[in-house]
N, C-alpha and C positions, 0 to 999 in steps of 0.2 A: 504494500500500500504506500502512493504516494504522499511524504509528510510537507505540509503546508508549510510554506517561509512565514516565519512570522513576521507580524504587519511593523512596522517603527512609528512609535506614539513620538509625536511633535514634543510634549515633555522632555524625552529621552534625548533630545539634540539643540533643543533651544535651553537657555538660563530662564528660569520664574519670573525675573522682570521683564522678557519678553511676551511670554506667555499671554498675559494681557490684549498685547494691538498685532499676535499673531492673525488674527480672522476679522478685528476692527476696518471696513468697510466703509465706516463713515467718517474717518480721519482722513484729512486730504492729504495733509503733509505728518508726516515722523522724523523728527528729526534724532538720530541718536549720535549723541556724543559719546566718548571713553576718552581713558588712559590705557596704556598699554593694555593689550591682551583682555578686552573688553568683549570682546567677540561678536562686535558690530558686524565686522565685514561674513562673518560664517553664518549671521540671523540673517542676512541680504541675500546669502546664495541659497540658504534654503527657501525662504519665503519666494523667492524668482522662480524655483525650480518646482515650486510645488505651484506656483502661479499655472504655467505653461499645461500641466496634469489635471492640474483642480478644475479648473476654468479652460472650456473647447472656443472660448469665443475672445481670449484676450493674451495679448503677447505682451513683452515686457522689454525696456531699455535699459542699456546700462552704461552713464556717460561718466568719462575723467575729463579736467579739461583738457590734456592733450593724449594724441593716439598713439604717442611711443611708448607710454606707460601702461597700457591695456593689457596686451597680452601677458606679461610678466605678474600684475596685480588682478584686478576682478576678474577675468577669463578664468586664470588658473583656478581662481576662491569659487567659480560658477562651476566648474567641471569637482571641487573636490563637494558643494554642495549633492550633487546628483549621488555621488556614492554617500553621502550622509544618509541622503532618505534611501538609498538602497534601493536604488530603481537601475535595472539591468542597462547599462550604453548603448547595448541595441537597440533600444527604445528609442533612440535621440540619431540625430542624423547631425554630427558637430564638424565642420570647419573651421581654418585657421585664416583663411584668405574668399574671403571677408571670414571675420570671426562673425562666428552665430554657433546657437545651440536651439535645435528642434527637434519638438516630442513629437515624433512623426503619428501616434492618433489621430491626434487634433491638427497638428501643422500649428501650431503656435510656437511659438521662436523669443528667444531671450539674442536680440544685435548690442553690438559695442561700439561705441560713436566717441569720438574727442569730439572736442565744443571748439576747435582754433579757429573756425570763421561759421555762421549760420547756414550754410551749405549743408554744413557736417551733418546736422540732425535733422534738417526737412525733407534728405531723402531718404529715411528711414520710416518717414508715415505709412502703417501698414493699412490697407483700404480693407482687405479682408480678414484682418483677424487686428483690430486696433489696440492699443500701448492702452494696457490696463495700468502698469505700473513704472514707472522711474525709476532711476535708482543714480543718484549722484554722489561721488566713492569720491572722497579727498576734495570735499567740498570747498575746503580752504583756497584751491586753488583757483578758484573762480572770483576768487576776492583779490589774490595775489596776482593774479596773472591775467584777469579778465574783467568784467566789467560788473562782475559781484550782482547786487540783487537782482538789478534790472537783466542782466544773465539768464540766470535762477526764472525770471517770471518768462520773457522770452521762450525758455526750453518749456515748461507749462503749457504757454498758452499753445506752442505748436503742438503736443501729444496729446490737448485735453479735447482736441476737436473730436468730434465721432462716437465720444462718449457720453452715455446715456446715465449711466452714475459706475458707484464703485472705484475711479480712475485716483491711483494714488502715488504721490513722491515721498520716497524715502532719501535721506540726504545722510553722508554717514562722514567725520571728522574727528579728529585729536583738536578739542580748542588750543587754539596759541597761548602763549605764553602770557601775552600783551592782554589784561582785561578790556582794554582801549582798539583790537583789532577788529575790523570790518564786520568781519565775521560773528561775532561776541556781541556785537552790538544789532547787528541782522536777528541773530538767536533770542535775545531780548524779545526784539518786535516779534517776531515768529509766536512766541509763549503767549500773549496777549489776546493770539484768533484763536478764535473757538472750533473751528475745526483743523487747530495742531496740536499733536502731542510732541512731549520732548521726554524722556529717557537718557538719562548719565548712568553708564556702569562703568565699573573701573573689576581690576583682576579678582577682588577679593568677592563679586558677586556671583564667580564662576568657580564650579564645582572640583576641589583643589584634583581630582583624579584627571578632569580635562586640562589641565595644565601641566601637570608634571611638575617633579621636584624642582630641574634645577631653574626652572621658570620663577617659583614664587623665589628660592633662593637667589637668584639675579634680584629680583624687587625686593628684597632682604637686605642686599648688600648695596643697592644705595639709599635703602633708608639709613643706613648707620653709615654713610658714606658723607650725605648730601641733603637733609630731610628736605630743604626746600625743592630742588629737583628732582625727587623723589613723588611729592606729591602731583609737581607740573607733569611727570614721565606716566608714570605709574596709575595715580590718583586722576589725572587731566584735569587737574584744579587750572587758572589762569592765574599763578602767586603772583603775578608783576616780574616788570624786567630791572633788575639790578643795573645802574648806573657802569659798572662795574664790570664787563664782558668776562674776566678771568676773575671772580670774585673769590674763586674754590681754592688761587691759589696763593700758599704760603712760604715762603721762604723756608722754615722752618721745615717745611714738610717735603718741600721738592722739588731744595737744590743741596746737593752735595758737595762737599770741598775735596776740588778736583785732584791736591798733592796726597789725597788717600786713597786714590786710584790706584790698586797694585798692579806692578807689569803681568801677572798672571792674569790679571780682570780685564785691561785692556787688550789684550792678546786673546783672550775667550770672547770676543764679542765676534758674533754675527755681522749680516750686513748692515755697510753704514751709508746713509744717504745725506746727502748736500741741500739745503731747499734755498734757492736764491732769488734773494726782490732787488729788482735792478732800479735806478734811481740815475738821470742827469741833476738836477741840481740838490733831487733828494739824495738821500743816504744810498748806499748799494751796503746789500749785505750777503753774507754766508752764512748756514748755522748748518752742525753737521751734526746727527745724531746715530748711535749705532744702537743694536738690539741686543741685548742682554740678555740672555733667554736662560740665564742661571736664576735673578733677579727678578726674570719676568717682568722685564720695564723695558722704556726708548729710553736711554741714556744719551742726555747732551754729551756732545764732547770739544767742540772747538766754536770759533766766532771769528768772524772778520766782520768789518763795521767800515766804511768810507764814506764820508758827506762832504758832497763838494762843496757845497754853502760852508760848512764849520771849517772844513782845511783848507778851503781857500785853492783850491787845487781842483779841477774839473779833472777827470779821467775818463781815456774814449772807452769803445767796447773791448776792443783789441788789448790795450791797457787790464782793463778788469780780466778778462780773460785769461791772460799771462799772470795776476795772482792769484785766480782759482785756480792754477795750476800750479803754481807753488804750496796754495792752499792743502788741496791732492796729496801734494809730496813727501808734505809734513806729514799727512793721516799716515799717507802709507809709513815712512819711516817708524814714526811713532806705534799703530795699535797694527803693523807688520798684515795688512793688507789692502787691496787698493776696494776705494771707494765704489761701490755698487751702482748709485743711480745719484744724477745730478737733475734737481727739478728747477727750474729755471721760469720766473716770471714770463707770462706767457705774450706779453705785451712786448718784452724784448726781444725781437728777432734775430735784429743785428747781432750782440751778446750770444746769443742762442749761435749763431752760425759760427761764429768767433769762434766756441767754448769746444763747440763739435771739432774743430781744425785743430785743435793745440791738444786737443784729450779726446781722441779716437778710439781710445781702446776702452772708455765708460758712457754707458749708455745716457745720452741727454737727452730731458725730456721735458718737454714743453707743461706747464706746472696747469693741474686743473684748478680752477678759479670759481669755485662756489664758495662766496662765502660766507652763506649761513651754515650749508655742509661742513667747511671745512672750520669754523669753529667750532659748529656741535662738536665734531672729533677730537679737538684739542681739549675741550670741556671733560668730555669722557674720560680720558688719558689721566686729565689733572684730577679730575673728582674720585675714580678709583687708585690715584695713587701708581699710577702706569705711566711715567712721565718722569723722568729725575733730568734737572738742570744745572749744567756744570758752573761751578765759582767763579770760570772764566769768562760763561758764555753773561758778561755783565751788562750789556744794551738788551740783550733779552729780555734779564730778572728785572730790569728800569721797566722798559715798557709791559711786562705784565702789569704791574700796581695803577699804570696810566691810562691802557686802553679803554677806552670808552663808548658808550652809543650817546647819540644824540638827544635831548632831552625831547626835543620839540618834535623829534620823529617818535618818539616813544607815547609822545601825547595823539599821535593821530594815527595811531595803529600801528605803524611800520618800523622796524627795528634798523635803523644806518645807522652803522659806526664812525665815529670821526675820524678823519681821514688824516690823524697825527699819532703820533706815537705806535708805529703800526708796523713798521719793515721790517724788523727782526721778526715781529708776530708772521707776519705775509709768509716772510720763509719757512717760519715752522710751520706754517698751516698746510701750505705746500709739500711738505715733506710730507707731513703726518699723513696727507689724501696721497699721495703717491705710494704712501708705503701702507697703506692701509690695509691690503689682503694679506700681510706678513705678520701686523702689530695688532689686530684687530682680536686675535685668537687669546691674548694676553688678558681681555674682557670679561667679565660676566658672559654667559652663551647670549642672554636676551638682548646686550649692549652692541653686540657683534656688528648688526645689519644698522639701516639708516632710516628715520622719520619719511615718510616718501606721501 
């Protein structure tokens, strides 16, 4: 005798605070915010995929604002919903080019659309089977990058055509940091109408077996690390942005006094990488760090610092180039091997081609330039104590205590740093992004990947 698959109760895969607006109907908009590991984006894939099964008569969108992030993020979370509710892939008819997912029954379809110009989403109106549900994944970025609410109501009002009732947006986000961000202050208004719900879960609402140990212990170890980034991370409180970009860190805690460096310690280090911010009448710098992987930290190890303004002295690229390369020479004599990767401000060409001619035999590489990425990383480093800064490298340890954001951008949501006290930082940030698939492992497992 054949034995029946047993059926999966919605319970058994959603969190209890969902449970509520899994079958609500009459909410137009849900907004659900978290902090980490909230399990916004796993209640989207399932509710999408049980959309397409439930319902013969209504397909579902699912928009980022841009289409290079799609298939990496909500696609993937759309295909691991379908094995949540345990419904066979033969069932669905799924492509990558166009991405779509169809419950071939019914022919109802979950498509994936970036928002980069209004084109994007109008040809995606389905005339036979129309967009019961929304679903807008990294909502922030429609604030950041695009034209925020009146966005948001544009995409609306194009899906709500054709529907008769039922037709609903889900919108799924990490609030910012900033209580002052577009967003934060959007969600405000949002709360007010009567037909939105809003929902915050953070990890601690999720049932500690769906997370796994070393998940809560990551959110462990920057509560005792960081409590205020802990709550912003973890909790997705919006604590305020500290004046103070490097606030985490202390002199005390990590920098090292470089003449207790044994030859045995600097001779065991790993790869060492170079992060350079080029500068005409500002500063040009070097800051070189290697990997410690006895220590499990980036260990500063040298600095070079040149401002053409304070020495009175302009130097061309050719010039700076011939001292990175003496720079080089020194590492290598000193920790007896040669330097792994040189990241090089990406604005400097010139420099760049220079540095390639005189140092051929180490890979140069044009430095990526996010920088809100590439300080979150530094942040991380500092906060878990993965970061030691040498006695030497002293225009560093200066401009960590100096760097700053902008007060007046912090009042209108947007986080810019001033554009002083910064070059030495520039380099490290540089570095730390370039070496990041190396240094990253040294993290918490949950600190690992990136806010996206």
């Amino acid at each position: 005798m054949m034995q029946r698959k047993k059926q999966v109760r919605i319970s058994e895969i959603v969190i209890p605070k969902y449970l509520p607006i899994f079958n609500n109907t009459r909410a137009k908009h849900i907004i659900l915010t978290s902090g980490r590991a909230g399990t916004k984006s796993s209640y989207a894939a399932i509710k999408a995929n049980f959309q397409l099964v439930a319902d013969a008569h209504g397909s579902v969108v699912v928009l980022r604002k841009h289409h290079n992030k799609l298939r990496k993020t909500v696609y993937k979370e759309m295909l691991r919903g379908i094995g949540r509710l345990q419904i066979p892939k033969k069932k669905y008819h799924i492509t990558k080019s166009p991405m779509e997912i169809t419950y071939k029954k019914h022919n109802t379809t979950i498509y994936f659309s970036g928002s980069d110009g209004i084109d994007d989403t109008k040809g995606i109106i389905d005339e036979d089977k129309p967009i019961k549900l929304v679903i807008i994944d990294e909502a922030t970025e429609f604030f950041d990058d695009g034209e925020g609410e009146d966005e948001l109501a544009n995409i609306e009002a194009t899906f709500v055509r054709g529907n008769s009732g039922g037709f609903q947006m889900i919108y799924l986000y990490n609030p910012p940091k900033n209580p002052n961000a577009p967003i934060n202050e959007w969600c405000k208004k949002m709360e007010l109408r009567e037909d939105c719900i809003h929902i915050h879960t953070d990890y601690r609402d999720v049932p500690e077996g769906w997370l796994g140990q070393d998940l809560i212990d990551s959110a462990e170890a920057m509560r005792a690390a960081d409590l205020k980034m802990y709550r912003w991370v973890w909790l997705g409180e919006p604590t305020g942005v500290d004046d103070l970009i490097y606030y985490m860190f202390s002199a005390e805690k990590h920098v090292y006094p470089f003449e207790e460096l044994s030859l045995q310690s600097k001779e065991a280090l790993g790869e060492i990488g170079i992060g350079v911010d080029y500068g005409q009448q500002n500063p040009t710098v070097y800051e070189a760090f290697g990997i410690d992987y006895e220590e499990q930290l980036l260990r500063g190890i040298k600095e070079y610092y040149h401002s053409g303004r304070e020495s009175g002295k302009q130097k061309s690229p050719s010039e700076y180039a011939r001292d990175l390369k003496e720079f080089c020479d020194e590492i290598e004599r000193e920790y007896k091997r040669v330097a792994s990767y040189i990241f090089i401000d990406p604005s400097a060409a010139g420099l760049i081609e220079e540095v390639r001619r005189v140092l051929p035999h180490i890979p140069v590489i044009s430095a990526q330039n996010d920088v809100k990425l590439g300080i979150s990383r530094v942040q991380r480093l500092l906060t878990f104590n993965k970061m030691a800064i040498s006695s030497r490298q002293r225009m560093l340890i200066k401009e960590m205590g100096l760097y700053q954001y902008d007060v007046k951008s912090i009042e209108k949501g947007k986080e810019a740093p001033v554009k002083e006290w910064d070059h030495c930082l520039d380099g490290c940030r540089y570095l730390c992004s370039g070496m990041w698939h190396s240094i990253k492992y040294m993290l918490p497992m949950a600190e690992r990947g990136d806010e996206s």
